[in-house]
C-alpha positions in Angstrom: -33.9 -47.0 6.9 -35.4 -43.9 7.5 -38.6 -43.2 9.5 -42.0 -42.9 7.5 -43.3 -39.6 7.2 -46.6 -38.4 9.0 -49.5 -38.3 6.6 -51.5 -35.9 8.5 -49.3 -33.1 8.9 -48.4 -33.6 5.1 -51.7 -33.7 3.9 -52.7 -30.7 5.8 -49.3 -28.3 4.7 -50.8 -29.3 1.0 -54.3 -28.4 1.7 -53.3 -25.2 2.8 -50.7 -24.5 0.2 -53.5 -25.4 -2.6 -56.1 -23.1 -0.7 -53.1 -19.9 -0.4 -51.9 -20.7 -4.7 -56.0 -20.5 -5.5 -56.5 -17.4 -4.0 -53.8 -16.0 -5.5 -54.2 -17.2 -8.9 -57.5 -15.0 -9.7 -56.8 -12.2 -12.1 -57.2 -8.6 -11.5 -60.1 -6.9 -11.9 -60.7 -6.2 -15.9 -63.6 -4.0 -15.2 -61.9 -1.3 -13.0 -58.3 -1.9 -15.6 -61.5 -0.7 -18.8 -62.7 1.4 -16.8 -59.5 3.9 -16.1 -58.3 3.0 -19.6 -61.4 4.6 -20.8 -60.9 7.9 -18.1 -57.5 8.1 -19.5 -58.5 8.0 -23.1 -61.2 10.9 -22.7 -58.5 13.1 -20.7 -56.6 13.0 -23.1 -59.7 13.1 -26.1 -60.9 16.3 -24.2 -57.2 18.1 -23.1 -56.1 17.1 -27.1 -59.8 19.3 -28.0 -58.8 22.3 -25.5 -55.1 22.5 -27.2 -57.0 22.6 -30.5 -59.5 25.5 -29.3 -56.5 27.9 -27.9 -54.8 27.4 -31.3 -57.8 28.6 -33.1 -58.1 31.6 -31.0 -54.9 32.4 -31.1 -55.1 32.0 -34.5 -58.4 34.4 -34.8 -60.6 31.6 -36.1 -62.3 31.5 -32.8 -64.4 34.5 -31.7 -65.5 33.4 -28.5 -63.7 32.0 -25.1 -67.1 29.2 -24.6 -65.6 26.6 -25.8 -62.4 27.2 -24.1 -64.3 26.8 -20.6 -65.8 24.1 -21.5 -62.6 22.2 -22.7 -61.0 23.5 -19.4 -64.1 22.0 -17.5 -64.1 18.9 -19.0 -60.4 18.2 -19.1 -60.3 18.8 -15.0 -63.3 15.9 -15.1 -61.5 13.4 -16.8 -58.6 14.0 -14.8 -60.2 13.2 -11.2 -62.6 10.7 -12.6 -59.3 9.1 -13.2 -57.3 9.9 -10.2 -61.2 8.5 -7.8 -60.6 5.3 -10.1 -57.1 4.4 -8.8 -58.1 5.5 -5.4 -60.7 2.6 -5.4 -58.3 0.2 -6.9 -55.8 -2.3 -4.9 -53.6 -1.1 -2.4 -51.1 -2.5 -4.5 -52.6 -0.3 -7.8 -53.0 3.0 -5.7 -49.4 2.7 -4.5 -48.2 2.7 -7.3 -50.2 4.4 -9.2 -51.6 7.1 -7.4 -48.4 9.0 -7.4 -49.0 9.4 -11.1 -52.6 10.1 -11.1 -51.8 13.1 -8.7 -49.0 14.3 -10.7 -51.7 14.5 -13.8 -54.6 16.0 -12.2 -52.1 18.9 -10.6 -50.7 19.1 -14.5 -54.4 19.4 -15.8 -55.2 22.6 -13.0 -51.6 24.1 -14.2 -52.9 23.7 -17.5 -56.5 25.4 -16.9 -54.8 28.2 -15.2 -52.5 29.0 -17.7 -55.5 28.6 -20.3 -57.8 31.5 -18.3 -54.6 33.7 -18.5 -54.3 33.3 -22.1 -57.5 34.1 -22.6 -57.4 37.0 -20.5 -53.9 38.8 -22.6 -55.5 37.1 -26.0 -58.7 39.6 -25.4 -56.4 42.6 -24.4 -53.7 42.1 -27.7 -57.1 41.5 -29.9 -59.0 44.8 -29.1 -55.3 47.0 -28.9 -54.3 45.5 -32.3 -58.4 46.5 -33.6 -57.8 50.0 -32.2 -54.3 50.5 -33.8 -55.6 49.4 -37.2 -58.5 51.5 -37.0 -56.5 54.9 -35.5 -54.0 54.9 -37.9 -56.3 54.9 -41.1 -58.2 58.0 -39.5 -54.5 59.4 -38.0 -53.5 59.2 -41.6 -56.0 60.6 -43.4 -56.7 64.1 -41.0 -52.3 64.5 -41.1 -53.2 64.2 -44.9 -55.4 67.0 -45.0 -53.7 68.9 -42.5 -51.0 68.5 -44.8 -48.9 67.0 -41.8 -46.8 64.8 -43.9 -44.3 63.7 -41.2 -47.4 62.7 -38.6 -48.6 60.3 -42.2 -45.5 58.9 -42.6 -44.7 57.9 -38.6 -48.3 56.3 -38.7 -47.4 54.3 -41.5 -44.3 53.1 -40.2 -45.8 52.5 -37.0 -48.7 49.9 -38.5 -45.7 48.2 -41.4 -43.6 47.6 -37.8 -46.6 46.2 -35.8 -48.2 43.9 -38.7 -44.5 43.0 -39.0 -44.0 42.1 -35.3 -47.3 40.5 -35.0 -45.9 37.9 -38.1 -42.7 37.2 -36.0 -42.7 38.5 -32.7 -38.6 39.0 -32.0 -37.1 41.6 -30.0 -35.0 43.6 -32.4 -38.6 44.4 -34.4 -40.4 45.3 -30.6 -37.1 47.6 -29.9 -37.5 49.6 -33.4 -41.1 49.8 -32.6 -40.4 51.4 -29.2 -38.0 53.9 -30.7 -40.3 55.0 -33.0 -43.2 55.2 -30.3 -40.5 57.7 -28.5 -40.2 60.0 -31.5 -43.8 60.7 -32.7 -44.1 64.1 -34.0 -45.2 66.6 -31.1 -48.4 68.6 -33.0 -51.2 69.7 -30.5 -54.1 68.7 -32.9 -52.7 65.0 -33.0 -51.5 65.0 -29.6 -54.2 62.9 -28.0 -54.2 60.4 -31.1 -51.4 60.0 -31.3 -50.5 59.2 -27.2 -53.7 57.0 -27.6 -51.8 55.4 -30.2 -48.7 54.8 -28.5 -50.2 53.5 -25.7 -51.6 50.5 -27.7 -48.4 50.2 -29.3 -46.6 49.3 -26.7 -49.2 47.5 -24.7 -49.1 45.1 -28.0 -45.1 44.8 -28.0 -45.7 43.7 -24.5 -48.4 41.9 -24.6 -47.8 39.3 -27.5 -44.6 37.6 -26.6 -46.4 36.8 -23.4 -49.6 35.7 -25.3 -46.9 33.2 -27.3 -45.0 31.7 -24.3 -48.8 30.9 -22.8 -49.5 29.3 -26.0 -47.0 27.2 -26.0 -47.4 26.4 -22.3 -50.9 25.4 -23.0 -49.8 23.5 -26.2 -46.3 21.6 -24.8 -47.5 21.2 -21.5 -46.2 18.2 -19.1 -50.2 17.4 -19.1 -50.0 14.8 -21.8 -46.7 13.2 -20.8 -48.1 12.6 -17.5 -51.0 10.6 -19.1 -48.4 8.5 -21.1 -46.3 7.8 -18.5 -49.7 6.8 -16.3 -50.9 4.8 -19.3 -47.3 2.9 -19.3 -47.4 2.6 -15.7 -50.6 0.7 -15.6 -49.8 -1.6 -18.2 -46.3 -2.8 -16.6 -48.5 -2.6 -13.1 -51.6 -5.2 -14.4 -49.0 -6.7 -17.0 -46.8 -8.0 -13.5 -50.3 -9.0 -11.4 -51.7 -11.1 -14.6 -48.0 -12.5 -14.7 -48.0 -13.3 -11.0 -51.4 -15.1 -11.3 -50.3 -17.4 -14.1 -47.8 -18.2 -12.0 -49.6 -19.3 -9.3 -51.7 -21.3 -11.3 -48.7 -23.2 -12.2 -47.8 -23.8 -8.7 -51.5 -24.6 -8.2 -50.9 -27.2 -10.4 -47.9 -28.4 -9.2 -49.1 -28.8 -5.5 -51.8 -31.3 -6.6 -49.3 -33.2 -8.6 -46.8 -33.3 -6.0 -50.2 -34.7 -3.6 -50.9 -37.6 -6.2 -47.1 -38.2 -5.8 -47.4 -38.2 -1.9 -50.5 -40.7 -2.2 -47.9 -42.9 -5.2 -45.2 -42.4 -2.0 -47.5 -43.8 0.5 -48.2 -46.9 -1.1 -44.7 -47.6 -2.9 -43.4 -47.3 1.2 -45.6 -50.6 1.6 -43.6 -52.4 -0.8 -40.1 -51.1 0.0 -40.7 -52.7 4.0 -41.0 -55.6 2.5 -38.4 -55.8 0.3 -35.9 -54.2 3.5 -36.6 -57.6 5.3 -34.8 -59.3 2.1 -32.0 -57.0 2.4 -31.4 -57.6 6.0 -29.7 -60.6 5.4 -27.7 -58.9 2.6 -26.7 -56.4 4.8 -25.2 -58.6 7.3 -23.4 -60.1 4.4 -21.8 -56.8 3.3 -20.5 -56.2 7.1 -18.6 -58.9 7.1 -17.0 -58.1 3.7 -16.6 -54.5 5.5 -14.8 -55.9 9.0 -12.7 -57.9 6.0 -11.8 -54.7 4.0 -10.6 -52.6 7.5 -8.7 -55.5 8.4 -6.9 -55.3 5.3 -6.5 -51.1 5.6 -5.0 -51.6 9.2 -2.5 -54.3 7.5 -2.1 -51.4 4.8 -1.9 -48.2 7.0 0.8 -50.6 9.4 3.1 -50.5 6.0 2.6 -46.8 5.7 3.8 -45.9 9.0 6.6 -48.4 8.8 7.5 -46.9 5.3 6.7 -43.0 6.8 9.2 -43.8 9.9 12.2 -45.3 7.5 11.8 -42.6 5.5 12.0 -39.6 8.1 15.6 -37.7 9.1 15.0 -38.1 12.9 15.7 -41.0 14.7 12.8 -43.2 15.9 13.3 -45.6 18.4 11.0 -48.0 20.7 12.0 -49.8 23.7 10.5 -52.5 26.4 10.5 -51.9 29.7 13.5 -53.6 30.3 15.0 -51.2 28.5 16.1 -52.8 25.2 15.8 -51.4 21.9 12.8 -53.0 19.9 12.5 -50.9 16.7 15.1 -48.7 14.4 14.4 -46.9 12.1 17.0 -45.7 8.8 17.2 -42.1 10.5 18.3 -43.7 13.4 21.0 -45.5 11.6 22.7 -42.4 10.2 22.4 -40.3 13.3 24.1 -43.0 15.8 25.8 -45.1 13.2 25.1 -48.5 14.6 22.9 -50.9 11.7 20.0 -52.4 12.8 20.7 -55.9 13.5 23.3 -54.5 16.0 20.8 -51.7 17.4 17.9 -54.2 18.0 17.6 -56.0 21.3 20.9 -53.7 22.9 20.5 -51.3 26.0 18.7 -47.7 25.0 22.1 -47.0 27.3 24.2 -47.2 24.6 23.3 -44.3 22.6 23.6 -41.7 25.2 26.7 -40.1 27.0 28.1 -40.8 30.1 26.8 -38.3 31.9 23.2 -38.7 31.1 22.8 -42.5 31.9 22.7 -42.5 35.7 19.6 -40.1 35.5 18.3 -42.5 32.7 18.7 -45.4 34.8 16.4 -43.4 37.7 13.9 -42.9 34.9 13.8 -46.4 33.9 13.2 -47.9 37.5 10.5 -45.2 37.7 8.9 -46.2 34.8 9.3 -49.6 35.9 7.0 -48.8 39.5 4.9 -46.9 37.9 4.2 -48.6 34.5 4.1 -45.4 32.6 6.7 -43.3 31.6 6.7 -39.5 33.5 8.2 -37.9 30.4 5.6 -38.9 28.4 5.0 -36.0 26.0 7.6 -33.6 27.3 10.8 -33.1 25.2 14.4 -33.7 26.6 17.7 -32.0 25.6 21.0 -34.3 26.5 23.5 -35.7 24.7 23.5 -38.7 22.5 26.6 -41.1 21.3 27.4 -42.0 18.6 29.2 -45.5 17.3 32.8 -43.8 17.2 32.3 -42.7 20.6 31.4 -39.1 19.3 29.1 -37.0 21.9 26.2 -34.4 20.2 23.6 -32.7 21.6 19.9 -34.2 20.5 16.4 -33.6 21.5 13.7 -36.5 22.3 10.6 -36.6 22.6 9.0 -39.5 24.3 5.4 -41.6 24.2 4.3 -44.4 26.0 1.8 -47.1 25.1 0.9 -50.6 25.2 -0.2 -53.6 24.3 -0.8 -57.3 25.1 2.8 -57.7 25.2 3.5 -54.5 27.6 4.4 -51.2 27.9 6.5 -49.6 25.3 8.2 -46.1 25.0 8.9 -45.0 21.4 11.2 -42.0 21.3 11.6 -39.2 18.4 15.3 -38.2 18.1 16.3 -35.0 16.4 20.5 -33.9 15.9 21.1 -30.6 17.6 24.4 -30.2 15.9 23.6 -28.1 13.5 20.9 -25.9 15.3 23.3 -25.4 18.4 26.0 -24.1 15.2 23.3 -21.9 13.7 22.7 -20.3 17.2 26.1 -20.0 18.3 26.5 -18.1 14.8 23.6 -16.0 15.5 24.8 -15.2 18.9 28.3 -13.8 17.3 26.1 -11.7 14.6 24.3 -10.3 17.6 27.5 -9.3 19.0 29.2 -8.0 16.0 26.0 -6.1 15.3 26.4 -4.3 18.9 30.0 -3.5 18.2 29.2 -2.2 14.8 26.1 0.2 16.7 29.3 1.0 19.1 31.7 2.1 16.3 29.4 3.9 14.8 28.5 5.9 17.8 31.8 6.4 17.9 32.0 7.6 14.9 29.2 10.1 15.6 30.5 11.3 18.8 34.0 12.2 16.5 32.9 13.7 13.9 30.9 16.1 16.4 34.4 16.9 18.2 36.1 17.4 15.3 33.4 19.7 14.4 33.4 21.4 17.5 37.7 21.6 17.5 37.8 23.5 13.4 35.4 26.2 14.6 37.9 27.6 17.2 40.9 26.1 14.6 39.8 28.2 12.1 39.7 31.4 14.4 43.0 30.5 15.3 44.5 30.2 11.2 42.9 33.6 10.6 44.2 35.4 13.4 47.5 33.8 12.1 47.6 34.8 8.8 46.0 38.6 10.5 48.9 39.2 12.7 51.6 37.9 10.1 50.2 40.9 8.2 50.3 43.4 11.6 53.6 42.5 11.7 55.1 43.0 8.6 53.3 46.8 8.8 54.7 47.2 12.3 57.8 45.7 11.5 59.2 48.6 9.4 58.0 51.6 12.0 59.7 49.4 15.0 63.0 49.4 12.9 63.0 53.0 11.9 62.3 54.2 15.7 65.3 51.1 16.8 67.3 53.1 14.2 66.5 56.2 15.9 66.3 55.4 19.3 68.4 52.4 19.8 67.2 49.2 21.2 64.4 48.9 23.0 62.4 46.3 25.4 58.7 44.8 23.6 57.0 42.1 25.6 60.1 42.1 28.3 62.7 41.4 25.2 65.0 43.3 23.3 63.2 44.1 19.8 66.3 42.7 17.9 65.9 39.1 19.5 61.9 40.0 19.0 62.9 41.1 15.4 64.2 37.5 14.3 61.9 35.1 16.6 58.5 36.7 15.9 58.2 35.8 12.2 58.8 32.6 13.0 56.5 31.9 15.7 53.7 33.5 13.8 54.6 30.7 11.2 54.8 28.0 14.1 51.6 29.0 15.0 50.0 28.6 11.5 51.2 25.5 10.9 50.2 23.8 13.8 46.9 25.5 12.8 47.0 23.7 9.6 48.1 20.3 11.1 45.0 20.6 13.3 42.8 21.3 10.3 44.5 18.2 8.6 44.2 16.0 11.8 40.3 17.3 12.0 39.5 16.7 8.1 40.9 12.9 8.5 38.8 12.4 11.6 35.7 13.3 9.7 36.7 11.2 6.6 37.2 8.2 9.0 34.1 8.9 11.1 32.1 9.2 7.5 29.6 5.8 7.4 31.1 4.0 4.8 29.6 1.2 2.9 26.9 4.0 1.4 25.8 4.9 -2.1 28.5 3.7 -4.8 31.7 2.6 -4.4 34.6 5.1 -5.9 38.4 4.5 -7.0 41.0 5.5 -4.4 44.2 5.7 -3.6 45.5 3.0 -1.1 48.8 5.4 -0.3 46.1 8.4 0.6 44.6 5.7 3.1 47.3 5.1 4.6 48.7 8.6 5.1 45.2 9.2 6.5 45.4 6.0 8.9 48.6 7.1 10.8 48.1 10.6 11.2 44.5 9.4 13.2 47.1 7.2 15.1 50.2 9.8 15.5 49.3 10.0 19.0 49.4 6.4 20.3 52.3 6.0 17.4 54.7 8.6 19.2 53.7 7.1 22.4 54.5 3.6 22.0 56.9 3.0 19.6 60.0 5.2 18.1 60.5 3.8 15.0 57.2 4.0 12.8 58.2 4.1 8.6 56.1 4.1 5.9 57.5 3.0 2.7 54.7 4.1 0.1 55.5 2.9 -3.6 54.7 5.7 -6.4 53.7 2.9 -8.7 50.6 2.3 -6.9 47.4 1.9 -8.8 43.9 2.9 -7.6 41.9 0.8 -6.0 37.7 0.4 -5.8 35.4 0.3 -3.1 34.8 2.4 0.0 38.0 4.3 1.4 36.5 4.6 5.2 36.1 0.8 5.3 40.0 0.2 4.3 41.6 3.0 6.5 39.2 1.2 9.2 41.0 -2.2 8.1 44.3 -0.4 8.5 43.6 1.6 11.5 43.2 -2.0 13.0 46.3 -3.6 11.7 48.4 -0.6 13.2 46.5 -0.5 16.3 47.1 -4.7 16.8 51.3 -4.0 15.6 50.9 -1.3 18.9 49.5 -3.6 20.8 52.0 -6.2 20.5 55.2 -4.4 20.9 57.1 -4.8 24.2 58.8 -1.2 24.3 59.2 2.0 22.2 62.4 0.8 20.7 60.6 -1.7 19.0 59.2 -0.3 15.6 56.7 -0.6 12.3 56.7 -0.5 9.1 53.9 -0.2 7.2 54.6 -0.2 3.1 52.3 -0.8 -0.1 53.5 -1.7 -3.7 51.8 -3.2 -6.8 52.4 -7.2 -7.2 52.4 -7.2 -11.1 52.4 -11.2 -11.1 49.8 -11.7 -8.3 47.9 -8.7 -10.2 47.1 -6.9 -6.9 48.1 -3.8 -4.9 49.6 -5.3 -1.2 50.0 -3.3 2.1 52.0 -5.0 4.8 52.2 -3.8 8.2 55.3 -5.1 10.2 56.1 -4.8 13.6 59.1 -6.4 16.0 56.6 -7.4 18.7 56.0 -10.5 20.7 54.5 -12.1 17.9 51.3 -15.1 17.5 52.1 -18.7 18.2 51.5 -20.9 15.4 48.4 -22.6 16.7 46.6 -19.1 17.0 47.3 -18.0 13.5 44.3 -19.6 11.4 42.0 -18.6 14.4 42.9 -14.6 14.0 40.0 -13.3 12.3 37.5 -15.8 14.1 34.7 -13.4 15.8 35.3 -12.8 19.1 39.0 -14.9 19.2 41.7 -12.6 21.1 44.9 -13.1 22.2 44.2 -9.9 24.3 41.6 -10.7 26.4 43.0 -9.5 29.6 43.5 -6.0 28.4 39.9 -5.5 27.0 40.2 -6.9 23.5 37.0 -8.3 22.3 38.1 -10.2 19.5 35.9 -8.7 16.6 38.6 -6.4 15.1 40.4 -8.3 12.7 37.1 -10.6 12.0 35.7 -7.2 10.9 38.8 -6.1 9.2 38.9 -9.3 6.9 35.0 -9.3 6.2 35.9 -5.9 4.7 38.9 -6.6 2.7 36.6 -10.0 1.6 33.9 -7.6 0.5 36.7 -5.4 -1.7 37.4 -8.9 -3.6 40.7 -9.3 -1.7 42.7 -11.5 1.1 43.7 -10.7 4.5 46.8 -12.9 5.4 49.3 -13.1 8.8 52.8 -14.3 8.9 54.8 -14.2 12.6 57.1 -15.7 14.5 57.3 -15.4 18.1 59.8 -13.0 19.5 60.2 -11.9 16.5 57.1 -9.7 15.3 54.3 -10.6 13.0 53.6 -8.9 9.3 49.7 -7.8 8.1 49.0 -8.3 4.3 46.2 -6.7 2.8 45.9 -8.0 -1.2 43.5 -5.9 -2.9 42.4 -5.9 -6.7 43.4 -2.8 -8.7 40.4 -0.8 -9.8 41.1 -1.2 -13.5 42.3 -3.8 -15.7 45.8 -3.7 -15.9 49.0 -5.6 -17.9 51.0 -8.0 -15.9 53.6 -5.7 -16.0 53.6 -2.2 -15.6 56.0 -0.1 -17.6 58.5 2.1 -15.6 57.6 5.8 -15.3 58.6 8.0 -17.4 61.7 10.0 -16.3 61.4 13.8 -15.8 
């Protein structure tokens, strides 16, 4: 039950809120609202009158300026009656609406200015436009009887212009009117007229467009918008403050009903303690029923964890503290093997190695002293057994509890096997990735040598081909002067030995040139990164040619007898050529390795195995050969039968990853003492018949 509320500060929070909602429920005041309404109907009554009054006078209907003072006069009234109005208003009204009132007043003075200017350029244009009219008539009439026919007839032209540009006031009429002003006739008896005249002509072309744009400044002024937009103003402003009021007046209203529903409150609380004492009894009632219902959720939530631990992959396991096993869950079944009506009530012993039991048995006795188990929480890695006698590595992690009966420990078992594999596989990638950043450092470092080697190479092929030309031109004056002179000495030997053995040096020397350049271009071919952009067709006879001349040096050094046996027959194959004459740099480098002396030798051929359907390299050699129990290991990572002279056992697990991705087999044959053969089986790059016809003969 909750606790009663406290009348008096209730009572007192409504009072108030009833006194704040009455104040602010009052309307605003009407009187001062007519009042401006009123001031901003005659402002616009008396500046509506002044636009009418410059119109007539503009329009010549109007003799006098009076009445356009008094307009101006009265318009300037209305407009600060109106702005002292709003400044006597709310703070809320002259906030917002004094901005506006301002903005009208300054438009009215703008207004009235403008208006005294008008009149001002109105009077001037009037009484030029009088004397024109009058001087031409009596211009006209003395060039008449002067007989000055040309003065006459510039006079008349000169009042058809101005009546014209006084009816439409553009510029192309005041510019003809100027030119003819320029070119009145020059006669000394008309002279004075005449510039008299002129004067007022062009004191009128100047005068009357300005005399327009005032009226229609007077006439289109911002005055009046600036009393409509004050007009809307204070209707949305007094439109929102009667709005707010009415609302008020609705909360007024609903504060005094929500107090008679306080005073309802007070005395309905009366009744409801009363009828709480009849639902105490109830309530004890509904406990029980309660203690029933979590009696029967602990019963429930027991079957969930028992059906949660059968169904999980680790093994769970409790024991006493004696040590026996007294639950067993299905995980544990299928990672030790043993059911459960054999695994309950045996030693915990059972299921761990040999090794491990002794410091189990210490564990135990502790546990036993202490009557709470010190790995509590922590997570062991040993080595479990399983039913066979099999040892694994696990990981447990171990809880202790109890109960009436005792202490317990309940262990969660996990296999290692297969996260010790993953790792151990991760491990080799790690290594195989640091050999691959080696080779292709390598790689790097050789194409920059072979770089730096056909710079000077190239020198060396032009001097070559340079002096072979020397010579021949020298060659024919040394005979003639041999002829002459008999034989001589060049270099410290007779010219006719000099004669034959020259040539023929010159050649040696460009040749071994060009086997340079050869040697350098493979180098960079094989240093290339492969496994890069798309894959191309190649030939596997160009790989490898390109594979033993990298290793003619080691080749002449260790054996005597290196063939290759290439077959013309060969079709192309796909893929990426750096990655096989890697593959076969390997094979020939391993058939090195494994020969005893240089009279051993290799072979290394290719042909095309129509019935297989792929092109096959082999690489022989007669060295020690494998043993038999070594040969499925060969292209493990990191296996080597060469581990005491530096091999690291990722060559030929590289080697057949390659020839895997090129859709084709790597596969060993040997025999020891005998030698050991290579195959490399690739697919051709197109597809081809079973069996290809013969060439064609020449």
């Amino acid at each position: 039950m909750t606790a009663p509320w406290r009348p008096i500060p209730i009572f007192a929070g409504l009072l108030l809120l009833l006194t704040y909602f009455l104040l602010q429920s009052e309307s605003p005041d009407l009187a001062l609202r007519a009042r401006m309404s009123q001031a901003l109907d005659a402002f616009e009554l008396h500046d509506t009158a002044l636009d009418r009054d410059v119109l007539l006078v503009r329009a010549g209907l109007l003799t006098y300026y009076d009445s356009l003072a008094v307009a101006s006069r009265d318009v300037l009234r209305a407009a600060t009656d109106l702005q002292r109005g709003i400044q006597t208003a709310s703070i809320e009204a002259a906030r917002l609406l004094g901005p506006q009132a301002d903005a009208l007043t300054e438009a009215a003075r703008q207004k009235t200015t403008v208006v005294e200017y008008f009149k001002s350029d109105n009077a001037l244009l009037r009484n030029s436009l009088a004397y024109v009219v009058q001087a031409a008539q009596a211009l006209r009439a003395k060039a008449t009887v002067a007989e000055e026919q040309s003065v006459a007839a510039e006079v008349g032209a000169l009042t058809t212009l101005l009546l014209r540009f006084i009816q439409r006031p553009e510029p192309e009429l005041g510019k003809a009117i100027e030119s003819l002003l320029g070119r009145l006739p020059d006669i000394p008896q008309f002279q004075t007229d005449l510039r008299t005249l002129a004067a007022h002509g062009r004191l009128i072309v100047q005068v009357l467009p300005r005399v327009d744009t005032e009226l229609r400044q007077v006439t289109q002024g911002p005055a009046m918008a600036q009393a409509q937009s004050l007009r809307d103003a204070m209707l949305r402003h007094y439109g929102r403050a009667e709005v707010r009021a009415q609302i008020f007046r609705v909360l007024l209203y609903a504060v005094a009903v929500l107090l008679l529903g306080y005073l309802g409150y007070l005395f309905a609380r009366l009744q409801r303690n009363a009828r709480a004492l009849r639902g105490v009894n109830e309530d004890l009632r509904l406990e029980m029923a309660e203690h029933q219902r979590a009696e029967a959720a602990l019963r429930a939530s027991e079957e969930r964890l028992r059906a949660i631990t059968e169904s999980a992959r680790e093994a769970i396991i409790s024991i006493d503290s004696a040590g026996m096993v007294v639950s067993w869950n299905a995980g544990a079944t299928a990672m030790f093997g043993y059911p459960p009506e054999e695994a309950l009530g045996s030693p915990f012993t059972n299921l761990m190695a040999a090794s491990h039991r002794e410091t189990y048995a210490r564990m135990r006795a502790e546990w036993a002293v202490n009557g709470d188990c010190r790995s509590s929480g922590a997570t062991t890695e040993l080595n479990g057994a399983r039913q066979n006698g099999e040892e694994f590595p696990l990981e447990m992690s171990l809880s202790s509890w109890h109960t009436a009966q005792g202490a317990f420990v309940t262990g969660i078992i996990r296999d290692l096997t297969e996260r010790r594999r993953l790792e151990e596989k991760t491990r080799q990638q790690e290594l195989q990735l640091i050999q691959a950043s080696k080779m292709t450092a390598l790689g790097t470092l050789v194409s920059g040598v072979a770089h730096e080697i056909n710079n000077p190479n190239q020198l060396v092929l032009l001097n070559a081909r340079l002096l072979a030309d020397v010579w021949g031109d020298a060659a024919a004056i040394l005979n003639e002067h041999a002829q002459e002179q008999g034989d001589f000495s060049l270099g410290g030997l007779p010219y006719r030995e000099m004669q034959a053995s020259v040539p023929a040096l010159i050649d040696d020397l460009r040749d071994g040139a060009r086997r340079i350049e050869a040697i350098v271009g493979d180098l960079k071919d094989f240093a290339r990164p492969g496994g890069q952009g798309a894959q191309t067709e190649f030939s596997l006879n160009d790989a490898a040619r390109r594979a033993a001349r990298l290793l003619a040096h080691p080749i002449n050094k260790k054996t005597a007898r290196f063939q290759i046996e290439l077959a013309d027959d060969v079709p192309p194959v796909k893929g990426y050529p750096q990655q096989i004459e890697q593959v076969i740099v390997n094979l020939v480098g391993n058939a090195l390795d494994a020969l005893p002396d240089p009279s051993r030798g290799i072979t290394v051929s290719t042909r095309w195995q129509a019935d297989e359907r792929c092109v096959v390299l082999d690489v022989r050699d007669e060295g020690v050969g494998i043993a038999q129990e070594h040969l499925a290991r060969l292209c493990d990572p990191f296996f080597t039968t060469k581990s005491g002279s530096g091999g690291t056992g990722l060559g030929l697990a590289i080697s057949s990853e390659l020839v895997r991705a090129h859709g084709g087999r790597l596969l060993f044959e040997s025999e020891l003492g005998r030698g050991t053969l290579a195959r490399v089986a690739l697919p051709p790059a197109a597809d081809l018949p079973p069996v290809r016809p013969p060439p064609a003969s020449e």
